[in-house]
BANU-880929 format. One record per residue (C-alpha): z, y, x; residue in one letter. Coordinates in pm, whole numbers, padded with zeros to 5 digits, always signed. Layout:
<vexmars>
ZYXA
...
</vexmars>
This chain:
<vexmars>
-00102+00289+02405X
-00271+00626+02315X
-00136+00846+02075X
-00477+00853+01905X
-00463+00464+01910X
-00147+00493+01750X
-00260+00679+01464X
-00580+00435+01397X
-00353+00151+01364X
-00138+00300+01209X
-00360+00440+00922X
-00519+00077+00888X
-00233-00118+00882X
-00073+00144+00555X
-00428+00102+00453X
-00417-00276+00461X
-00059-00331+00367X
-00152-00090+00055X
-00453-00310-00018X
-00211-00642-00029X
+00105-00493-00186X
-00025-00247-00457X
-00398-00291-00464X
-00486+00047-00335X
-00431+00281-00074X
-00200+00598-00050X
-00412+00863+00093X
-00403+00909+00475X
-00102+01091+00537X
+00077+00829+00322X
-00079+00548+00511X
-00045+00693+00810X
+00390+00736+00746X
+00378+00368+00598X
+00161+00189+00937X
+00391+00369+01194X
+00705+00298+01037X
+00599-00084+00989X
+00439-00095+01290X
+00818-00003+01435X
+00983-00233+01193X
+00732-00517+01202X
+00777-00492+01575X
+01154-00556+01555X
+01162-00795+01315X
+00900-01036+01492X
+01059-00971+01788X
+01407-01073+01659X
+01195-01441+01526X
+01076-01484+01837X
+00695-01348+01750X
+00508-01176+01966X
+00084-01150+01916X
+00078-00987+02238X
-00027-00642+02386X
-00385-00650+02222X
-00516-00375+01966X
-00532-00662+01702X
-00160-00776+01808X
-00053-00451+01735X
-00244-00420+01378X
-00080-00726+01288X
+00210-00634+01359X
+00239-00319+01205X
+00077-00473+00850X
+00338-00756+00891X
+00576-00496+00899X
+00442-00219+00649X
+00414-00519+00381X
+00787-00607+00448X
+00873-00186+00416X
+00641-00153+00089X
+00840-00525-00022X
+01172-00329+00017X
+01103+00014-00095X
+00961-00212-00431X
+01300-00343-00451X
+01445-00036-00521X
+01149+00126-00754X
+01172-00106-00989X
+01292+00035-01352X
+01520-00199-01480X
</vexmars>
């Protein structure tokens, strides 16, 4: 896939996965960090389940908001003020 490609999915899905975990967005360069490091996560997590949504551009934005939610989920963990 494209590098610019990349960086569109990657920016929606830390877009998206901000929408559903927080309620807003980061900014782009925050999104951007969150999408590509879920979209690697997402992809080995799925993978390790026995997912896979295919080689599609919308298998690949799925993927990376399955697995930006999960990194927002665990960086939440640790946030938290107790």
């Amino acid at each position: 896939m494209g590098i610019i490609i990349s960086i569109v999915i990657g920016v929606l899905a830390g877009f998206i996965a901000g929408k559903v975990m927080k309620g807003s967005g980061f900014g782009f360069i925050v999104n951007l960090i969150v999408g590509i490091v879920g979209g690697f996560l997402g992809g080995n997590v799925l993978s390790w389940v026995g997912i896979d949504w295919g080689a599609t551009i919308v298998g690949h934005l799925v993927t990376a908001v399955v697995g930006a939610v999960l990194l927002l989920w665990i960086i939440s963990l640790f946030s938290k003020k107790r």
